[in-house]
MIVO-32279 format. One record per residue (C-alpha): residue in three letters; x, y, z. Coordinates in steps of 0.001 Angstrom, whole numbers. Last residue first. Layout:
N
+------+---------+---------+---------+
! resn !      c1 !      c2 !      c3 !
+------+---------+---------+---------+
!  Ala !       X !       Y !       Z !
...
+------+---------+---------+---------+
This chain:
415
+------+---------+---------+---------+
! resn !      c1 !      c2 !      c3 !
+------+---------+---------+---------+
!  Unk !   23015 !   -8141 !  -15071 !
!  Unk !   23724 !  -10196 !  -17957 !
!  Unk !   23467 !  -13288 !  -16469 !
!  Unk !   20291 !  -12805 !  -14069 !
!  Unk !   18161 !  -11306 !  -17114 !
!  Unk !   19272 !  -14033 !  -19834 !
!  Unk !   18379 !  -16712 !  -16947 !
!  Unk !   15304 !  -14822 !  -16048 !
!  Unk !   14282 !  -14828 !  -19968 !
!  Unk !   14755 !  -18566 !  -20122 !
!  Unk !   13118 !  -19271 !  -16910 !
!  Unk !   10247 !  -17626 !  -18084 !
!  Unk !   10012 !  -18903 !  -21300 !
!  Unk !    9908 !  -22255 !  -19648 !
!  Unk !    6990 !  -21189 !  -17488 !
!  Unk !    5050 !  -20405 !  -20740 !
!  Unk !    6145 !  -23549 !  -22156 !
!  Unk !    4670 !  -25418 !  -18767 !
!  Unk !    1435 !  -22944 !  -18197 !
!  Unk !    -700 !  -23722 !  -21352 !
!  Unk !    -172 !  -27923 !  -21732 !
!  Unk !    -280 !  -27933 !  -17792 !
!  Unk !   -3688 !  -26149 !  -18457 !
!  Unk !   -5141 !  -28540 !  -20788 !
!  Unk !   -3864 !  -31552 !  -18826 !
!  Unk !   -5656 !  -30338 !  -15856 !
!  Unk !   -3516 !  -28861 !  -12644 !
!  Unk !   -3001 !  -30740 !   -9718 !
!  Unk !     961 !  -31466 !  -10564 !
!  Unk !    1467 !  -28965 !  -13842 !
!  Unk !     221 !  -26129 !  -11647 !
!  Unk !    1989 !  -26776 !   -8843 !
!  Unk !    4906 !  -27787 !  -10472 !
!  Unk !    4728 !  -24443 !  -12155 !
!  Unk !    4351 !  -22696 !   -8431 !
!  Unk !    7456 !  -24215 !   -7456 !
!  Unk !    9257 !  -23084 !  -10745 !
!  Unk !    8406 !  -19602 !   -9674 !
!  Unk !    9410 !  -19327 !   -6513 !
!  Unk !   12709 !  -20717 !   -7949 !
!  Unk !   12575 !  -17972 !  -10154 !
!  Unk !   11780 !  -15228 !   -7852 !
!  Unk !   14919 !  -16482 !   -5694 !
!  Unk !   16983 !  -16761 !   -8886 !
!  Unk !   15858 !  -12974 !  -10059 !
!  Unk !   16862 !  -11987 !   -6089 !
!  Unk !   20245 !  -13487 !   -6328 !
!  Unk !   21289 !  -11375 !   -9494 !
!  Unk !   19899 !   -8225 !   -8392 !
!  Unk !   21973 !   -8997 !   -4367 !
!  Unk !   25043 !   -9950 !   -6582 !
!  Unk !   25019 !   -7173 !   -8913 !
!  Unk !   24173 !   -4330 !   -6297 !
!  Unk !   27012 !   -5948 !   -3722 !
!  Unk !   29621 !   -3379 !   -4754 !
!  Unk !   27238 !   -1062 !   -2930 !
!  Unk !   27165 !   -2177 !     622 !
!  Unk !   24810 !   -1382 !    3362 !
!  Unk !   22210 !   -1103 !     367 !
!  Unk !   22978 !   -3978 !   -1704 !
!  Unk !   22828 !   -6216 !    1606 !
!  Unk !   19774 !   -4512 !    3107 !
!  Unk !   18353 !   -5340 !    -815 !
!  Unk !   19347 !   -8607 !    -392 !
!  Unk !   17752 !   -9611 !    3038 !
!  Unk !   14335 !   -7808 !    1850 !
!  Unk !   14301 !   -9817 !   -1143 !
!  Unk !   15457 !  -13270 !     754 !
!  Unk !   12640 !  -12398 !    3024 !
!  Unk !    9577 !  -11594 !     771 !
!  Unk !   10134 !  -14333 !   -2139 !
!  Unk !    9160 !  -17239 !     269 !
!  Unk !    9361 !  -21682 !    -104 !
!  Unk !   11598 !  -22169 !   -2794 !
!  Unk !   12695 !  -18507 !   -3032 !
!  Unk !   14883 !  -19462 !     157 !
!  Unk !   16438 !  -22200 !   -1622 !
!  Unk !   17279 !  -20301 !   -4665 !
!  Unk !   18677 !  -17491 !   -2889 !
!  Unk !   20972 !  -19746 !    -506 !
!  Unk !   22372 !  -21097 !   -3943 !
!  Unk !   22614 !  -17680 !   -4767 !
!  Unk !   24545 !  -16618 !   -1671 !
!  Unk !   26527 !  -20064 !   -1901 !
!  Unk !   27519 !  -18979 !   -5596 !
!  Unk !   28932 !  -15116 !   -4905 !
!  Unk !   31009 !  -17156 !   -1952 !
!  Unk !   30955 !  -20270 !    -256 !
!  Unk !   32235 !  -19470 !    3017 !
!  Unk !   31560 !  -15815 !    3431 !
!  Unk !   28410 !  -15819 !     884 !
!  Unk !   26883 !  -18960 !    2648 !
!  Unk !   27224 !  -16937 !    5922 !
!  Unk !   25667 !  -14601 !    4959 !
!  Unk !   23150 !  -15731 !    3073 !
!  Unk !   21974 !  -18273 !    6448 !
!  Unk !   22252 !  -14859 !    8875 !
!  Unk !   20040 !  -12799 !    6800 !
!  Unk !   17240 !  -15660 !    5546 !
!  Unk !   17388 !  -16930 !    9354 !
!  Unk !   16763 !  -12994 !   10345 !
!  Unk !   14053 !  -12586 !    7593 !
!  Unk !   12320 !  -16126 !    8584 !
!  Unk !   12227 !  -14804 !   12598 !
!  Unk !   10812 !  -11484 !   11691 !
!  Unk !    8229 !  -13363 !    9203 !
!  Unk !    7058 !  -15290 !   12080 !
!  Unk !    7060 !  -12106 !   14423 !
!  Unk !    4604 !  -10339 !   12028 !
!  Unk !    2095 !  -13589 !   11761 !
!  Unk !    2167 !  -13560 !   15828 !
!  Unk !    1624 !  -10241 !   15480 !
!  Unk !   -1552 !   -9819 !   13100 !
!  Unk !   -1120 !   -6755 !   11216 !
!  Unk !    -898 !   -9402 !    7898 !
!  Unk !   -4536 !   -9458 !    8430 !
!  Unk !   -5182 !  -13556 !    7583 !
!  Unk !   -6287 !  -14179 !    3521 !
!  Unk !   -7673 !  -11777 !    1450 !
!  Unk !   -9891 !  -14023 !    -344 !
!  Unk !  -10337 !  -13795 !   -3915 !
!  Unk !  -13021 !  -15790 !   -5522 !
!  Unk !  -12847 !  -16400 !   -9421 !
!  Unk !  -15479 !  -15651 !  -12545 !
!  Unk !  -15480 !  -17150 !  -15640 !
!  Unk !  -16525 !  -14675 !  -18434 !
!  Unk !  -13902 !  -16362 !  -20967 !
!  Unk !  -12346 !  -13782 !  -23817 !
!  Unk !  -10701 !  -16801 !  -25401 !
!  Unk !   -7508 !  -16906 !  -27186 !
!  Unk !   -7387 !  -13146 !  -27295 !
!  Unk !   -6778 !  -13607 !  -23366 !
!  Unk !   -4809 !  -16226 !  -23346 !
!  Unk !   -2456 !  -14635 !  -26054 !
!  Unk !   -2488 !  -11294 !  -23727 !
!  Unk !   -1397 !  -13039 !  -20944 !
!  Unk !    1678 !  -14819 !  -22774 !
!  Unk !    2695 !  -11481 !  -23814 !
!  Unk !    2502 !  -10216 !  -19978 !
!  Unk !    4609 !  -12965 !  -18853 !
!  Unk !    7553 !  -12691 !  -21470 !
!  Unk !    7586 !   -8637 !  -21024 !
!  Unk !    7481 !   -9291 !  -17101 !
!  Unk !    9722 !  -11539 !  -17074 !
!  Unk !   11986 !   -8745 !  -18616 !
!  Unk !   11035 !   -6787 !  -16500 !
!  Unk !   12209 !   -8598 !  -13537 !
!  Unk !   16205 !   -8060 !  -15058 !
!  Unk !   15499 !   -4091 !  -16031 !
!  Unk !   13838 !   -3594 !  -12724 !
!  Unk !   16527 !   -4965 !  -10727 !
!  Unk !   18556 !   -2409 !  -11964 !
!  Unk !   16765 !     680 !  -10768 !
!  Unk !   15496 !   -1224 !   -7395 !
!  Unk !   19278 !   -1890 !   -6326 !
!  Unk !   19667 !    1497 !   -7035 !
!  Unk !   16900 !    2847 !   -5036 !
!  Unk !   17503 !     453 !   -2452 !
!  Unk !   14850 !    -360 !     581 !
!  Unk !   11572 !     958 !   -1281 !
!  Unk !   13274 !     117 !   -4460 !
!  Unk !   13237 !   -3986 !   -3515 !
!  Unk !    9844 !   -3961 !   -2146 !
!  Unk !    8784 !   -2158 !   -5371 !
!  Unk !   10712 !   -4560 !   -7316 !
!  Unk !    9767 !   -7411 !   -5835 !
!  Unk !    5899 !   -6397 !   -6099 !
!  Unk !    6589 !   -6027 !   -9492 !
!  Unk !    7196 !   -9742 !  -10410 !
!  Unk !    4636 !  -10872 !   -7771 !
!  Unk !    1772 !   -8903 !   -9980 !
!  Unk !    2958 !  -10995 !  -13005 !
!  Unk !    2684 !  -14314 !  -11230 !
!  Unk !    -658 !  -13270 !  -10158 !
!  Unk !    -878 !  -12303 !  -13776 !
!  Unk !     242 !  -15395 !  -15177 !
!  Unk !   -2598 !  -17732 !  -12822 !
!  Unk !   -5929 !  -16027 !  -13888 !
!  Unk !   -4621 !  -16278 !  -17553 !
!  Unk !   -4041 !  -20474 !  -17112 !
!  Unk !   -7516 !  -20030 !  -15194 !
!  Unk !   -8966 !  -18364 !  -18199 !
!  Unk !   -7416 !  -20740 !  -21230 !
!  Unk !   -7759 !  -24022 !  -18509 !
!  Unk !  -11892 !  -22961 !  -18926 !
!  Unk !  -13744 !  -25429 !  -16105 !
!  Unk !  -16443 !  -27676 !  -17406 !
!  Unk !  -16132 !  -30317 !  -15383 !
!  Unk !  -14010 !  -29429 !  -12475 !
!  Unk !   -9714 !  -30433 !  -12987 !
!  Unk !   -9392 !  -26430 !  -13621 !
!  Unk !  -10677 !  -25668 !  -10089 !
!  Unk !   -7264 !  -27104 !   -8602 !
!  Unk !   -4828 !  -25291 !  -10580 !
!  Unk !   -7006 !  -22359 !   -9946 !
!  Unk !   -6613 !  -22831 !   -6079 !
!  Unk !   -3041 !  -23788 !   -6403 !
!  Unk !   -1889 !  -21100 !   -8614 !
!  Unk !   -3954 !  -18022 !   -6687 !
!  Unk !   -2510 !  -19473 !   -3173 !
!  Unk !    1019 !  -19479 !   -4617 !
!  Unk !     587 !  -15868 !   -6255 !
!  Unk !    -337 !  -14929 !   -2655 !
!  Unk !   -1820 !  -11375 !   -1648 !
!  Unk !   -1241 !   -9165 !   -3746 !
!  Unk !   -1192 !  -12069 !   -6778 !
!  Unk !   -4718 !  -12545 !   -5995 !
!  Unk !   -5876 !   -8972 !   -6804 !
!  Unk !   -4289 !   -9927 !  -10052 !
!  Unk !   -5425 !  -13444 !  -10675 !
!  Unk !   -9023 !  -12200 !   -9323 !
!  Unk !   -9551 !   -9529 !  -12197 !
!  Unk !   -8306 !  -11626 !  -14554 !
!  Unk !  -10755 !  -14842 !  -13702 !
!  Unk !  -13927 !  -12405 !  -13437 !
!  Unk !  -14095 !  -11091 !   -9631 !
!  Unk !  -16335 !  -12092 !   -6303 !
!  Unk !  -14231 !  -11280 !   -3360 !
!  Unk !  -15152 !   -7845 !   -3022 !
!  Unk !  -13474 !   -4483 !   -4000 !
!  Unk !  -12575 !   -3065 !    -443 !
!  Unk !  -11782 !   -6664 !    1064 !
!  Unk !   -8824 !   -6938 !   -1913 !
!  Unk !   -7598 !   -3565 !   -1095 !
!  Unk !   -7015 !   -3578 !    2441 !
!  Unk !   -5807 !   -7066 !    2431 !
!  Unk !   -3203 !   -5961 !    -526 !
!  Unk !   -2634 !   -2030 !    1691 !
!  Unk !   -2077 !   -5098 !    4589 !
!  Unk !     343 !   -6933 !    3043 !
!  Unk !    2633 !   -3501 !    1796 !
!  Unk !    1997 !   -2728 !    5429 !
!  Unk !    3269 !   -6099 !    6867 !
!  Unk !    6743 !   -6072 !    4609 !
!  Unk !    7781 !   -2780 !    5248 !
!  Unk !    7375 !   -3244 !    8940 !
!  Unk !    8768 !   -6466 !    9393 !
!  Unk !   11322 !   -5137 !    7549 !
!  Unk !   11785 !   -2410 !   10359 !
!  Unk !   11763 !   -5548 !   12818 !
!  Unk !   14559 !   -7237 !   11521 !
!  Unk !   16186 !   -3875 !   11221 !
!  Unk !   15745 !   -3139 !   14554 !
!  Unk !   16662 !   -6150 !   15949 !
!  Unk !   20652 !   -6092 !   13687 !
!  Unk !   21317 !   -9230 !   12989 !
!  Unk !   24255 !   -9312 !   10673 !
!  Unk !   27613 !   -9898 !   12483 !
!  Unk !   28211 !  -13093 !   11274 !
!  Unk !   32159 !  -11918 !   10185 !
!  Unk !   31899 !  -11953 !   13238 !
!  Unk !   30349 !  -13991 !   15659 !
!  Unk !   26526 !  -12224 !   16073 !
!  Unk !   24809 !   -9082 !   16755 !
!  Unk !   24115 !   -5888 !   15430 !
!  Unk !   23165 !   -2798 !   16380 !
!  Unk !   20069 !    -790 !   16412 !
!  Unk !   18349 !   -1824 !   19863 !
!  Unk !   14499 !   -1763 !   19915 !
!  Unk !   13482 !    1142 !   21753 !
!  Unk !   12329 !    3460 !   18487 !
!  Unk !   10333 !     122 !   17258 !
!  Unk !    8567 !    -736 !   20469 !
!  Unk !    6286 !    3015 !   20376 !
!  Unk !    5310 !    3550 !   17118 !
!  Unk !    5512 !    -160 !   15879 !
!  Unk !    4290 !   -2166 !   18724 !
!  Unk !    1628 !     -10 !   19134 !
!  Unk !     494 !     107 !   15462 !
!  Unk !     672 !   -3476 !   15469 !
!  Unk !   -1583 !   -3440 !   18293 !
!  Unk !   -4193 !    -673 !   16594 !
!  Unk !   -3549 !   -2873 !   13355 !
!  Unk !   -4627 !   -6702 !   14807 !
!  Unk !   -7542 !   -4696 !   16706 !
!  Unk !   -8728 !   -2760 !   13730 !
!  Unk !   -8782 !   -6296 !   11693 !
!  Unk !  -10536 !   -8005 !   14657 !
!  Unk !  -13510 !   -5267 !   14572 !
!  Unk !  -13858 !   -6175 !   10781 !
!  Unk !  -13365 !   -4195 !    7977 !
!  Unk !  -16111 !   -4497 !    4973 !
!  Unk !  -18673 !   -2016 !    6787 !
!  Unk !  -15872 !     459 !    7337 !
!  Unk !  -15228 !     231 !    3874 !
!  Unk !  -18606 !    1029 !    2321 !
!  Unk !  -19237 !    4217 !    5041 !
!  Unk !  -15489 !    5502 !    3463 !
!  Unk !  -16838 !    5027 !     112 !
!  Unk !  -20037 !    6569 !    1074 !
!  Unk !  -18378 !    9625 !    2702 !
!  Unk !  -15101 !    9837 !      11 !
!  Unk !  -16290 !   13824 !    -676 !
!  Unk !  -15937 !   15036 !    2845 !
!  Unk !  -12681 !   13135 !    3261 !
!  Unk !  -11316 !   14666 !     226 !
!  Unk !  -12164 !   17808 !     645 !
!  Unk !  -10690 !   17951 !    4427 !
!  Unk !   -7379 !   16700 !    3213 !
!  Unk !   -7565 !   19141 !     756 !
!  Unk !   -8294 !   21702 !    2778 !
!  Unk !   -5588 !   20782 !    5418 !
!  Unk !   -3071 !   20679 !    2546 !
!  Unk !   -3961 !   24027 !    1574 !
!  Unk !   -3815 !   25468 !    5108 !
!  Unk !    -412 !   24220 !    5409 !
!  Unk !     904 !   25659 !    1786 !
!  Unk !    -871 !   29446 !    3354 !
!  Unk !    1056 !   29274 !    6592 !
!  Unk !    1252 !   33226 !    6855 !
!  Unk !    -443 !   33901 !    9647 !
!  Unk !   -4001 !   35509 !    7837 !
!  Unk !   -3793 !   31651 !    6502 !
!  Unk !   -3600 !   29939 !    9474 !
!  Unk !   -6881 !   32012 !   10702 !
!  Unk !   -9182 !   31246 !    7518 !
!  Unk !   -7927 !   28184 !    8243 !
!  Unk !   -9076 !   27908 !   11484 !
!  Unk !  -12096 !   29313 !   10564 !
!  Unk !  -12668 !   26883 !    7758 !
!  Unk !  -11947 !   24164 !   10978 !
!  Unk !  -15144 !   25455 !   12481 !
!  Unk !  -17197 !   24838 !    9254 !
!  Unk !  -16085 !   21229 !    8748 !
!  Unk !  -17224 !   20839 !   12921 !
!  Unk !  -20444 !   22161 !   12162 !
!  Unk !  -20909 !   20093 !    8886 !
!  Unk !  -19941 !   16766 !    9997 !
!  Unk !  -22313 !   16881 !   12997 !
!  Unk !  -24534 !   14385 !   11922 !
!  Unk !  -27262 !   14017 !   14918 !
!  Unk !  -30201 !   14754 !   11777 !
!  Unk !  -33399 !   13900 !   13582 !
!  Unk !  -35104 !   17463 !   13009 !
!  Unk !  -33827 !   18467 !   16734 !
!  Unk !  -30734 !   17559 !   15814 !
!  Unk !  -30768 !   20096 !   12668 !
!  Unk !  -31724 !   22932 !   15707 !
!  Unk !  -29173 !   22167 !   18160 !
!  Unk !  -26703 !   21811 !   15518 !
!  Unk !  -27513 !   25336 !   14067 !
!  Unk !  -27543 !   26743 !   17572 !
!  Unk !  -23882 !   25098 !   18176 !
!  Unk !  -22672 !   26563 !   15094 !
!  Unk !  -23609 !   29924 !   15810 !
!  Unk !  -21914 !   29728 !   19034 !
!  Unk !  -18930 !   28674 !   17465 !
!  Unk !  -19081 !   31860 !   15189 !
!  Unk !  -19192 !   33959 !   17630 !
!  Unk !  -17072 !   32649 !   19748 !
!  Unk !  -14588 !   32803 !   17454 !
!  Unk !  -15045 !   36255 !   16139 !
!  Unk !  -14747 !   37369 !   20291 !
!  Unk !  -11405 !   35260 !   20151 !
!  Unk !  -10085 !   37868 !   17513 !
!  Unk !  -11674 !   40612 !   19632 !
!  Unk !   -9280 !   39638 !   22192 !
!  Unk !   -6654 !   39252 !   19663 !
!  Unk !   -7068 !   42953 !   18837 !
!  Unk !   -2700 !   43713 !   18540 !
!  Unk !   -3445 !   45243 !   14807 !
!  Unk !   -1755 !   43208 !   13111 !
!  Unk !   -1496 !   39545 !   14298 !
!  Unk !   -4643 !   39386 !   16636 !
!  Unk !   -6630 !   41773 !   14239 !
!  Unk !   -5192 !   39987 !   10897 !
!  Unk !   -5924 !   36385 !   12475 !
!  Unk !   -9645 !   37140 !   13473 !
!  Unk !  -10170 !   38905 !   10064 !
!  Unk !   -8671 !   35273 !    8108 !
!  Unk !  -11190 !   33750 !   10690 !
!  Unk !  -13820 !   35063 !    9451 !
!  Unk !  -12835 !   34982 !    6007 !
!  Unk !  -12961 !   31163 !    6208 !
!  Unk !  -16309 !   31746 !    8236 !
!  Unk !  -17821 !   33966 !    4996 !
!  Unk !  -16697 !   31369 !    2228 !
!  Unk !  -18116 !   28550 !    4457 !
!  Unk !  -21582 !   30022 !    4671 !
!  Unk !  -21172 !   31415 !     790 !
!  Unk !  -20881 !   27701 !    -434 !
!  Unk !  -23369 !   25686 !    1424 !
!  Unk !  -24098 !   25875 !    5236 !
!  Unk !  -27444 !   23893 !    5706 !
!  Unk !  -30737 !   23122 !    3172 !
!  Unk !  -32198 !   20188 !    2846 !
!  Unk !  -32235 !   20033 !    -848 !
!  Unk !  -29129 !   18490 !   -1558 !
!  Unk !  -26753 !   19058 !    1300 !
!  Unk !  -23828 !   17162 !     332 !
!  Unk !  -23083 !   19094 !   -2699 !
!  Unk !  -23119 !   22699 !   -1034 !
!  Unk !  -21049 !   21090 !    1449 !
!  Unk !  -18508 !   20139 !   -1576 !
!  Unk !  -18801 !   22960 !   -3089 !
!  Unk !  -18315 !   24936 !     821 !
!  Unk !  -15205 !   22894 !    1271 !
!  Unk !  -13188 !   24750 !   -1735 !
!  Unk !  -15215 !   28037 !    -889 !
!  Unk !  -13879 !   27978 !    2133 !
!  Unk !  -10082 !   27529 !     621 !
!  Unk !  -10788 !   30339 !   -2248 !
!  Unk !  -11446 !   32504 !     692 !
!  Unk !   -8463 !   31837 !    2665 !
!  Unk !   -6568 !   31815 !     -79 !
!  Unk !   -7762 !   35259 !   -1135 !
!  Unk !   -7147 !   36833 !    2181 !
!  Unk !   -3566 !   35564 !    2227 !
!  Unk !   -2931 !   36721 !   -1202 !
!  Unk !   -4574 !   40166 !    -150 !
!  Unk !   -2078 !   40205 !    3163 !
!  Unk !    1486 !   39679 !     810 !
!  Unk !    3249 !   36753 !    1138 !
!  Unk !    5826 !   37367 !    3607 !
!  Unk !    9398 !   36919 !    2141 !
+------+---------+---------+---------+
């Protein structure tokens, strides 16, 4: 049913008076558009829509919008001729019109999203002005070509699969779909890590570390807690929540592929994350340390070469747990779990949750295999820490890593 024409009026309204606050805010005391200028050109363009659409007037419909365009040009000319080139304003008041217009047609939910949209970019200005400053030219390079690759390559990539059967598991386009998946999860943790600094107290840096590499976070804290003076309580902390942080990134990962598969993996990897989590909050009331830790964001996971890399290891992972499944069974696919967890989490995940979702008697198998793959990653990253760590923290991380492995053995037999 249409809506009726004073609801679309009053949308339009309330919408210009949405994005004339925020103009309103932005222009301080220098003066410009505020409130009532945007309310006005949203109901401009609501009248433009109602005498094209109603009334059969479009011509003077188009007369409105010339109007009003030419009033926006004179008040740029004028502003630029003060110094102020911005021309954020003119343009936010032209698209008011336009949704003054879409709402007079009807698309009232579509002219609310476009407000929004338009209120929040408006409002993030010096946030978005901070960011641009932190991303380098080579990182919108790396993610225009990836972006390439992905919009256009991806839809021609063939979507069958290959291989002897029963091998028959490599299927290009899902190779390169999880290549997808994995490098924009990677590159939200890049993007996030270079938008709050590098500079963090020990927590803060264990968790933005884990996006990026619980590994890296173990073995560069492991390291720093051999220098004179170093706090083994706060690095030991830094260290369980980037293992913590790699506990729910599987499951996300997981539930992004398999909803299921996600459901009851979450149930197995939280209960690490129960036995991890305690362990942080002991080190923390053990001592509230004010180290500080540097995160680095590591390489732009948009970077090909490092996206066709992690193809290649997710079709080895596919073909390898296959295959180990078919001629070793249930225990040659964990087996192939554990080895593959030795060295990467990512792949084997992705590989089991394709399996659990092409094939749903596989959900206990493909849970059960992913807990041993995060616990293998895990017991690398203890010898890590027990091999260049200090005695202090070896004496802190190796019960707390056998707790782990005692509540991911529970987990992985009783799912």
């Amino acid at each position: 049913m249409d809506e009726p024409l004073a609801l679309r009026f009053a949308v339009a309204l309330g919408l210009g008076i949405l994005i004339g606050l925020e103009r309103e805010r932005a222009k301080g005391a220098e003066g410009g558009a505020g409130v009532r200028t945007f309310a006005l050109i949203a109901l401009a363009g609501a009248i433009a829509g109602y005498l094209d659409q109603n009334l059969g007037l479009g011509w003077l419909g188009l007369a409105i919008f010339i109007a009003v365009g030419a009033l926006l040009i004179s008040s740029y000319v004028l502003t630029s001729l003060r110094g102020d080139t911005g021309i954020t304003t003119e343009i936010s008041a032209l698209l008011a019109f336009l949704l003054g217009l879409l709402c007079a047609h009807g698309q009232l939910q579509l002219a609310a999203w476009v407000a929004v949209a338009m209120a929040l970019m408006l409002a993030l200005k010096d946030w978005l002005h901070r960011l641009a400053r932190k991303i380098d030219s080579s990182d919108v390079e790396a993610t225009l070509k990836f972006a390439i690759v992905t919009l256009i390559i991806l839809p021609l990539v063939p979507d069958q699969n290959y291989g002897p059967a029963p091998l028959d598991v490599l299927n290009p386009y899902k190779v390169w779909l999880m290549v997808v998946l994995i490098s924009g999860l990677n590159f939200a943790s890049y993007l996030l890590i270079k938008i709050v600094g590098a500079e963090h107290g020990i927590g803060i840096a264990g968790l933005l570390g884990g996006l990026a590499s619980s590994t890296a976070v173990t073995l560069g804290f492991s390291q720093r807690s051999r220098q004179p003076g170093a706090d083994a309580s706060a690095l030991a902390l830094g260290i369980l929540l980037a293992w913590t942080v790699m506990f729910f990134r599987v499951v996300v990962m997981t539930a992004l592929i398999s909803g299921q598969l996600g459901l009851r993996l979450a149930v197995a990897m939280g209960a690490l994350c129960v036995v991890s989590l305690g362990a942080c909050y002991w080190l923390w009331r053990r001592r509230r340390a004010q180290e500080r830790g540097e995160v680095k964001p590591g390489q732009n996971p948009f970077e090909l070469d490092e996206a066709i890399k992690f193809g290649l290891l997710f079709g080895v992972v596919v073909f390898v747990a296959k295959a180990a499944q078919v001629y070793l069974g249930d225990a040659g696919l964990y087996l192939a779990a554990g080895i593959a967890g030795l060295s990467d989490v990512d792949a084997i995940t992705l590989a089991m949750a394709d399996l659990a979702r092409s094939d749903a008697q596989n959900l206990n198998v493909a849970a059960r295999a992913i807990v041993i793959a995060a616990l293998a990653n895990t017991l690398v990253k203890s010898a890590l820490a027990a091999g260049l760590g200090s005695p202090e923290l070896r004496r802190l991380t190796l019960p707390i890593s056998g707790m782990l492995f005692v509540a991911g053995a529970v987990a992985a037999a009783v799912i």
